[in-house]
C-alpha positions as CSV (number, residue, x, y, z in Angstrom):
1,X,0.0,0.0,0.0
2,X,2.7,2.4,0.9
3,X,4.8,3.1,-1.6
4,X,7.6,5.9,0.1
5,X,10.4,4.1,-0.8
6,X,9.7,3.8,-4.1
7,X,8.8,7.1,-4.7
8,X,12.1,8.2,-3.3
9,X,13.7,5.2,-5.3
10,X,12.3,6.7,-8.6
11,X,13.2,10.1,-7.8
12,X,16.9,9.2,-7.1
13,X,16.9,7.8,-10.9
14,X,15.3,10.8,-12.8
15,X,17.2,11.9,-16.3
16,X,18.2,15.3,-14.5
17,X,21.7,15.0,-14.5
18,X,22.6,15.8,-10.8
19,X,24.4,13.7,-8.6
20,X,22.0,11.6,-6.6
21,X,23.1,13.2,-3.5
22,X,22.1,16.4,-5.2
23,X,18.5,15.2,-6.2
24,X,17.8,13.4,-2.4
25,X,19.1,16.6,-0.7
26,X,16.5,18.4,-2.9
27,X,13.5,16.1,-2.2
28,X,13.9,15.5,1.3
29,X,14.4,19.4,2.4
30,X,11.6,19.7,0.4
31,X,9.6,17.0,2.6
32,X,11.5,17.8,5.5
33,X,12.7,14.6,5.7
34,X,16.3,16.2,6.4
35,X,15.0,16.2,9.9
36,X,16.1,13.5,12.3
37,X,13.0,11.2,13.1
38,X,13.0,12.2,16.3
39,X,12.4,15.8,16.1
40,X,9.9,15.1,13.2
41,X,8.4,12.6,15.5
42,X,9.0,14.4,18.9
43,X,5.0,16.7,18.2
44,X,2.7,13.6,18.0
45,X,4.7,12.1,20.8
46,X,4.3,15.1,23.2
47,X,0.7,14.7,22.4
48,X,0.4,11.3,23.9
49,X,2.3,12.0,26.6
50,X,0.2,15.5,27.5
51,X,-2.8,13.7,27.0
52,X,-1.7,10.7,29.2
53,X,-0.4,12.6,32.1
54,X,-3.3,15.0,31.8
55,X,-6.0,11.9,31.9
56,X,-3.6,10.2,34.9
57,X,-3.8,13.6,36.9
58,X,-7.5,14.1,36.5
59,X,-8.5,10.6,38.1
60,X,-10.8,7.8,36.6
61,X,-13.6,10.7,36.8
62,X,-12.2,12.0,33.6
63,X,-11.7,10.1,30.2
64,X,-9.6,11.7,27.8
65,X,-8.1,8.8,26.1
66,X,-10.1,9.9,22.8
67,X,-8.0,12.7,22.3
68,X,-5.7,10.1,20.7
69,X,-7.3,11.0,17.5
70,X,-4.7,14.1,16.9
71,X,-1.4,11.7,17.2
72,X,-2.4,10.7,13.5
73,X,-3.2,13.9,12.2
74,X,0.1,15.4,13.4
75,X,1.8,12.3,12.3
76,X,0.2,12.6,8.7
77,X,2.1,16.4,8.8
78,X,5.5,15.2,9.3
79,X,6.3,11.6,8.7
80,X,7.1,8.6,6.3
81,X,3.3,6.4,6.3
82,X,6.2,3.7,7.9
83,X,7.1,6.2,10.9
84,X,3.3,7.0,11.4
85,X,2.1,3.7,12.0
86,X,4.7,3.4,14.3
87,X,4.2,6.0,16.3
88,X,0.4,5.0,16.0
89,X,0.9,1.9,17.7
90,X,2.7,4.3,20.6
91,X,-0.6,6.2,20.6
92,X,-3.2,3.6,20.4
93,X,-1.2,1.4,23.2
94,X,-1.6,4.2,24.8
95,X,-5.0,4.5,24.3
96,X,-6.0,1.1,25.7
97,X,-3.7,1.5,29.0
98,X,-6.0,4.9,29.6
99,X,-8.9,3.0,28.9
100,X,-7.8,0.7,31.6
101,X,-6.8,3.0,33.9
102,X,-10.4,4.5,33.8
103,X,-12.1,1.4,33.5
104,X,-13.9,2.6,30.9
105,X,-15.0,-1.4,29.9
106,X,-16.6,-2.0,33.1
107,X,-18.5,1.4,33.3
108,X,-20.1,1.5,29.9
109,X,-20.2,-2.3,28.9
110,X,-17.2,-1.9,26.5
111,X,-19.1,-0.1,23.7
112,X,-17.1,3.1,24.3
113,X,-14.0,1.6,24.3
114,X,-14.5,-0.3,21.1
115,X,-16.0,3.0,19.5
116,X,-12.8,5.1,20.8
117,X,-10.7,1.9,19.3
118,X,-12.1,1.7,15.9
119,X,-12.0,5.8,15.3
120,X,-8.4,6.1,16.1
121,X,-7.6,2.9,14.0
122,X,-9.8,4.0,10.9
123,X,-7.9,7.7,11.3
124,X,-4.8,6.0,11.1
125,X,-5.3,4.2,8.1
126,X,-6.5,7.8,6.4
127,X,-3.4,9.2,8.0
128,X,-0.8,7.3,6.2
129,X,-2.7,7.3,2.8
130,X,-2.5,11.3,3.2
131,X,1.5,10.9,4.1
132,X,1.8,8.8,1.0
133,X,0.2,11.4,-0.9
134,X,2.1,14.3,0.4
135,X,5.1,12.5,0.1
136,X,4.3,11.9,-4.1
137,X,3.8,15.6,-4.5
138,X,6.9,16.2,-2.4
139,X,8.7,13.6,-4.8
140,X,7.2,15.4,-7.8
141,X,8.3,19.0,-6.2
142,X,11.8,18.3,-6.0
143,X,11.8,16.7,-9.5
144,X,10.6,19.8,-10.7
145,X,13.5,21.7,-9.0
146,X,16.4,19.1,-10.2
147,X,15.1,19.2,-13.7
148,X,15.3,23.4,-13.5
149,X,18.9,23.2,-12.0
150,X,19.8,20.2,-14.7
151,X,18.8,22.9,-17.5
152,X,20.5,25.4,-15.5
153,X,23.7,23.5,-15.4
154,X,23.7,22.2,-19.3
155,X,23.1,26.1,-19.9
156,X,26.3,27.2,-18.2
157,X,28.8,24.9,-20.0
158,X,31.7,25.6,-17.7
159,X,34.9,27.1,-19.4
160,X,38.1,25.1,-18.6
161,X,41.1,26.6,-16.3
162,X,42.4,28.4,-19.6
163,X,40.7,30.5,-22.5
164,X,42.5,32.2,-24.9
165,X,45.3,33.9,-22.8
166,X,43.2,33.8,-19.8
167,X,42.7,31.7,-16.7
168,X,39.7,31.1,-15.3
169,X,38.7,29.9,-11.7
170,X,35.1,29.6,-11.2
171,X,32.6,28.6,-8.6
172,X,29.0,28.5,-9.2
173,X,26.1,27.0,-6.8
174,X,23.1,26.9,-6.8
175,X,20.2,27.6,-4.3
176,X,18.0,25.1,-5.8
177,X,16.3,23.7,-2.7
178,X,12.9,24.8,-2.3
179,X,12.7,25.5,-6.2
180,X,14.6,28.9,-5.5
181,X,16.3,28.2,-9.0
182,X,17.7,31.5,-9.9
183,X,19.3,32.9,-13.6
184,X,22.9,33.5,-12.9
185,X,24.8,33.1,-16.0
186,X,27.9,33.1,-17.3
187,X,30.5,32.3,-20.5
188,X,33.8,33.0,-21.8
189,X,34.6,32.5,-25.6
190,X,38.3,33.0,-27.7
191,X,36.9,35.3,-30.4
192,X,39.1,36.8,-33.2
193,X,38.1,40.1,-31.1
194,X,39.8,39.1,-28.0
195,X,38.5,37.1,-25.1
196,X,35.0,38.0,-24.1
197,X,33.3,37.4,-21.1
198,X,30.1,37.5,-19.8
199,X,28.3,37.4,-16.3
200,X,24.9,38.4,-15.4
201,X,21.6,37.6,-13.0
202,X,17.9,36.8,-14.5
203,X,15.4,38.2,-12.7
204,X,13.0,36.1,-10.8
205,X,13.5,32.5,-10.0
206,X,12.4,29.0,-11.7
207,X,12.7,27.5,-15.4
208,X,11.3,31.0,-16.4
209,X,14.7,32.6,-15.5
210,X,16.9,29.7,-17.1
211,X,14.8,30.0,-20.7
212,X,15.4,34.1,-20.1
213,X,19.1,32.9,-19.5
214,X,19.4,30.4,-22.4
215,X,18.3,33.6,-24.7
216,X,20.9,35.8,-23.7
217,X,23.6,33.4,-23.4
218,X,22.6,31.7,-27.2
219,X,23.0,35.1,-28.2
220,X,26.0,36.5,-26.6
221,X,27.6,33.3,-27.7
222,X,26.8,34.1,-31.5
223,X,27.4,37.7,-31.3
224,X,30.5,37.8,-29.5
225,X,31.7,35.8,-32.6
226,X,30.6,38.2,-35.1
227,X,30.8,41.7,-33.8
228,X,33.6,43.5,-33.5
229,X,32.8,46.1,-30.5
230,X,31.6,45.1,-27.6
231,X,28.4,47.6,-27.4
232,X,27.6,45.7,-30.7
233,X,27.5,42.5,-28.9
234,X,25.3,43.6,-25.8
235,X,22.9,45.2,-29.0
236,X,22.9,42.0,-30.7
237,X,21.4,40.5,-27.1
238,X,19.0,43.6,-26.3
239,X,17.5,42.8,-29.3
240,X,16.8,38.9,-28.8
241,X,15.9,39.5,-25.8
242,X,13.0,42.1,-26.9
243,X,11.9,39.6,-29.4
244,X,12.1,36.4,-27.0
245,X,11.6,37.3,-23.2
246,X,8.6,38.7,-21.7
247,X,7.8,42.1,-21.3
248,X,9.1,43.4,-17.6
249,X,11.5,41.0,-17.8
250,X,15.5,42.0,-17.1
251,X,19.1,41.0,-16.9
252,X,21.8,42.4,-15.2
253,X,24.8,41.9,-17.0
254,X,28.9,42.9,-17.6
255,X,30.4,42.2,-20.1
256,X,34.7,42.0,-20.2
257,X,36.8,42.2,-23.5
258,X,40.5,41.4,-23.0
259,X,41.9,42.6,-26.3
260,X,45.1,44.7,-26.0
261,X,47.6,43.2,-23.2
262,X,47.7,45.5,-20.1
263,X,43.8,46.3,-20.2
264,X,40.4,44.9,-20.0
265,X,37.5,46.9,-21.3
266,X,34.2,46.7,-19.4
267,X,30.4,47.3,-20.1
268,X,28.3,47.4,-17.5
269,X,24.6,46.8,-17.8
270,X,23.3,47.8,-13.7
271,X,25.1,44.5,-13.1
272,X,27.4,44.1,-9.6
273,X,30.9,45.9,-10.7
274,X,34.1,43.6,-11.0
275,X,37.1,43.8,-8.6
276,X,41.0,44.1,-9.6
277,X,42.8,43.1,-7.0
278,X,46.8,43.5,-7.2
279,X,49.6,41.3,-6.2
280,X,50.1,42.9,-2.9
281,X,45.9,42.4,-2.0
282,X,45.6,46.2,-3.0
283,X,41.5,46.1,-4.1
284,X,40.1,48.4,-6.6
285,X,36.2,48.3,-7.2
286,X,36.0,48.9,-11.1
287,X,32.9,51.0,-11.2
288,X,31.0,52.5,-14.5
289,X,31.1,55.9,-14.5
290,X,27.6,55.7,-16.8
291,X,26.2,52.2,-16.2
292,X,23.7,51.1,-18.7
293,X,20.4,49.7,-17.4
294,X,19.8,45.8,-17.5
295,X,19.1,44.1,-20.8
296,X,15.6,44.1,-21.6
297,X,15.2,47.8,-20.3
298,X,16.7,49.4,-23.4
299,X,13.6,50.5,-25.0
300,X,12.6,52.3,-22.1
301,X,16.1,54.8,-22.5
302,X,17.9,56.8,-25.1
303,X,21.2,56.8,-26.1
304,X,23.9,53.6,-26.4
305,X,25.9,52.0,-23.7
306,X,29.8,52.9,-23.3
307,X,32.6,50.9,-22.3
308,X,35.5,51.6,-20.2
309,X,38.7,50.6,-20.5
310,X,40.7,49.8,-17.2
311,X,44.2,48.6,-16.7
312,X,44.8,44.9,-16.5
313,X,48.4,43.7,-15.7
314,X,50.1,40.2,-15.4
315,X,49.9,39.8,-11.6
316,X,46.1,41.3,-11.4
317,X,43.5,39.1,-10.7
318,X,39.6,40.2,-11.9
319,X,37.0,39.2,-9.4
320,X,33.3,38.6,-10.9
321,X,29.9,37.9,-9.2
322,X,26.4,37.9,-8.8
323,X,24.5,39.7,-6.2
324,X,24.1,36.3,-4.6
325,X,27.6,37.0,-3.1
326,X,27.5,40.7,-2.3
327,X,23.9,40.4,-1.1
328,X,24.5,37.1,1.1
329,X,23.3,38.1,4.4
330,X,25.4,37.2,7.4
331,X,24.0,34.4,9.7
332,X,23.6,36.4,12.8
333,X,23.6,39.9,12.5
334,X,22.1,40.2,8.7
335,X,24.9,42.4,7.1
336,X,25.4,42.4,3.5
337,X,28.8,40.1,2.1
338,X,31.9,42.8,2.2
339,X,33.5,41.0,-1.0
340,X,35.4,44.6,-1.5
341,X,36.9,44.1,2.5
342,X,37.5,40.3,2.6
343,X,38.7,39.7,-1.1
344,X,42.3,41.2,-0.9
345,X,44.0,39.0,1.5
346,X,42.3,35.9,0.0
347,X,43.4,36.3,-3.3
348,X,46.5,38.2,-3.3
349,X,49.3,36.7,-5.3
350,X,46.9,34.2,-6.8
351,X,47.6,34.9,-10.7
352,X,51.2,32.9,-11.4
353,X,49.3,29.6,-11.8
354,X,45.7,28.2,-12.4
355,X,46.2,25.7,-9.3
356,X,46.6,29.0,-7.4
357,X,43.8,30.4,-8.7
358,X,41.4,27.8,-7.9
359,X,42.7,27.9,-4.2
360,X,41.8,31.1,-4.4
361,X,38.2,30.9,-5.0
362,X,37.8,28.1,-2.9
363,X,38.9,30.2,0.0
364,X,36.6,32.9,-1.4
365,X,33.9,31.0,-1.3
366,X,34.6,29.4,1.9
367,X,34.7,32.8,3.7
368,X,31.2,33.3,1.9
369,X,29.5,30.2,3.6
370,X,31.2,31.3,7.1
371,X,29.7,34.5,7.0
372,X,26.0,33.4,6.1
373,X,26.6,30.3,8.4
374,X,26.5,27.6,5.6
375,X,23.6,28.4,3.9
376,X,22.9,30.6,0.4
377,X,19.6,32.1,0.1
378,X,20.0,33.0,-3.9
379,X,22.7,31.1,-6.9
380,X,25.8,33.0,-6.2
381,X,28.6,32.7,-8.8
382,X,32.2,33.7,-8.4
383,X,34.7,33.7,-11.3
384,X,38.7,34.8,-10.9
385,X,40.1,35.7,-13.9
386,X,44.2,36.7,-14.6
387,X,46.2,37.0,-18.0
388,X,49.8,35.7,-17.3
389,X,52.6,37.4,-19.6
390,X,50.7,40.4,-20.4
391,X,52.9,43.6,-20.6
392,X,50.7,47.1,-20.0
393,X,50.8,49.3,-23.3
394,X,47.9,51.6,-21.9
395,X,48.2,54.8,-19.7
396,X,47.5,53.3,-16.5
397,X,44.2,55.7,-16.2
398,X,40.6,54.2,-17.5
399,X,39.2,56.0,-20.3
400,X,35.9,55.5,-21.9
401,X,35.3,53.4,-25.2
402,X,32.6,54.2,-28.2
């Protein structure tokens, strides 16, 4: 009849791509079956306990052994149909040591006693059918959210430890318990223009934000190709996203060029501005002097987007996010991620090699999860990004592109 492990079975073995561990942490948070048994189990069991000390205290006078019947509704809230029966049989031995106690079978010729019996076993029986069907749609709940972060992951094909002249360090994860699937994207492509980048946040949450992020991404990945300037690319996407996203829908994005050794040029579109932080840990939060609103807003403003370019040398690293980072809120007192303040000393020195690198945003990330206490409300998505052997050609002052 109950069919729990199954369900669970069948949901370990979807097509979604994640690790199984990934898809059972998703469906039992979502069931809160990442409880222990005994705190899930610990509110029906206070019930029989209240009820029997309460019915002990009052005498044989009082009968209150009936008021069994709420051990299986709780139970129905909170456990496998396996655990409820169990703790059922708690409730309804229970039941018949009260009965006892009150001699309720010599009093009332047993009828009241077999009526109390039959009530709490026929509630029981409705109890687990209900926890078999609220663990289904808890199985089908979590399905839905693995599929979203499987399409979310295929999406963001991740770039290996070296493009073109750059390295790359990246760390991307992904809030996707409780179907809090977000639209943090990113990609980096060897062009004949140069290396581009690209990094932005979806609005909203779900499979609506990874189709929004599968349009821009398609199309940055085409564009970035074909156009020579970099405003031409971020067009190229406006424009695809007009004709393929829905109205009031927005993406914050930045875009990075590394053309020219000694510089990157930047285009900022309301998205979180990079960091540069030198070989001594010296940070520098590379801000737009004229940021362009997010892609998808352009109709509602005049004018065309400019870049900037900012010096870029060989023992720089480039630190990019998402406002998953810089808005993760700290465990205890509910302040905002400082990346600016804690970035420097963690990733200092970090450019002469890719192993480096990906030490380095490992420890970022690590300081990230002891700051919000282990837990990310939103994606977040950090990327390090140095160009070994460059020489700087460039005035060492940013100046603004066409």
């Amino acid at each position: 009849m109950f069919r729990s492990s199954r369900v669970q079975r069948a949901a370990a073995h979807d097509a979604t791509g994640l690790a199984p561990a990934r898809r059972k942490s998703a469906l039992l948070a979502t069931d809160l079956q990442d409880l222990s048994f005994r705190r899930r189990a610990t509110p029906a069991l206070l019930a029989v306990l209240v009820i029997s000390v309460v019915d002990f205290l009052t005498g044989q006078d009082r009968y209150l052994a009936p008021l069994m019947v709420v051990v299986p509704s709780i139970s129905a809230l909170l456990l496998t149909p396996v655990e409820l029966l169990l703790v059922c049989g708690v409730g309804f031995l229970s039941l018949l040591w009260l009965s006892n106690y009150d001699q309720v079978a010599n009093f009332h010729d047993g009828r009241f006693l077999i009526g109390a019996m039959v009530s709490y076993a026929a509630l029981t029986a409705i109890s687990a059918y209900i926890a078999e069907l609220r663990m289904r749609r808890a199985a089908a709940f979590a399905a839905v959210s693995s599929v979203a972060e499987a399409a979310q992951r295929a999406l963001l094909r991740r770039p290996g430890p070296k493009v073109g002249p750059l390295r790359l360090a990246v760390r991307y994860v992904s809030a996707a318990d409780e179907a809090r699937i977000g639209g943090d994207l990113y990609s980096a492509l060897d062009t004949p223009h140069g290396t581009r980048l690209l990094v932005g946040d979806v609005r909203g949450k779900g499979l609506g934000a990874v189709q929004t992020a599968a349009v821009v991404l398609g199309a940055f990945r085409e564009a970035a190709y074909d156009e020579e300037k970099l405003n031409r690319v971020a067009a190229r996407i406006e424009a695809s996203v007009e004709r393929h996203v829905p109205d009031g829908e927005f993406t914050t994005a930045l875009f990075a060029e590394f053309g020219a050794p000694g510089t990157v040029e930047l285009l900022h579109f309301g998205h979180v501005p990079p960091i540069r932080v030198a070989a001594d840990g010296t940070v520098a939060v590379l801000e737009a002097a004229d940021p362009w609103v997010p892609l998808g807003l352009g109709p509602l403003v005049t004018g065309e987007p400019t870049t900037v370019r900012q010096p870029f040398g060989p023992e720089d690293v480039l630190v990019l996010c998402t406002d998953g980072v810089v808005e993760a809120r700290h465990h205890r007192t509910g302040e905002f991620y400082p990346l600016a303040e804690r970035v420097g000393p963690l990733v200092r020195g970090t450019a002469r090699s890719a192993a480096e690198l990906e030490s380095a945003v490992g420890r970022v990330y690590a300081d990230l999860l002891v700051h919000t206490g282990g837990a990310l409300g939103d994606d977040a998505l950090l990327m390090l990004v140095s160009r070994p052997g460059d020489h700087p050609q460039h005035p060492q002052h940013p100046h603004h592109g066409r």
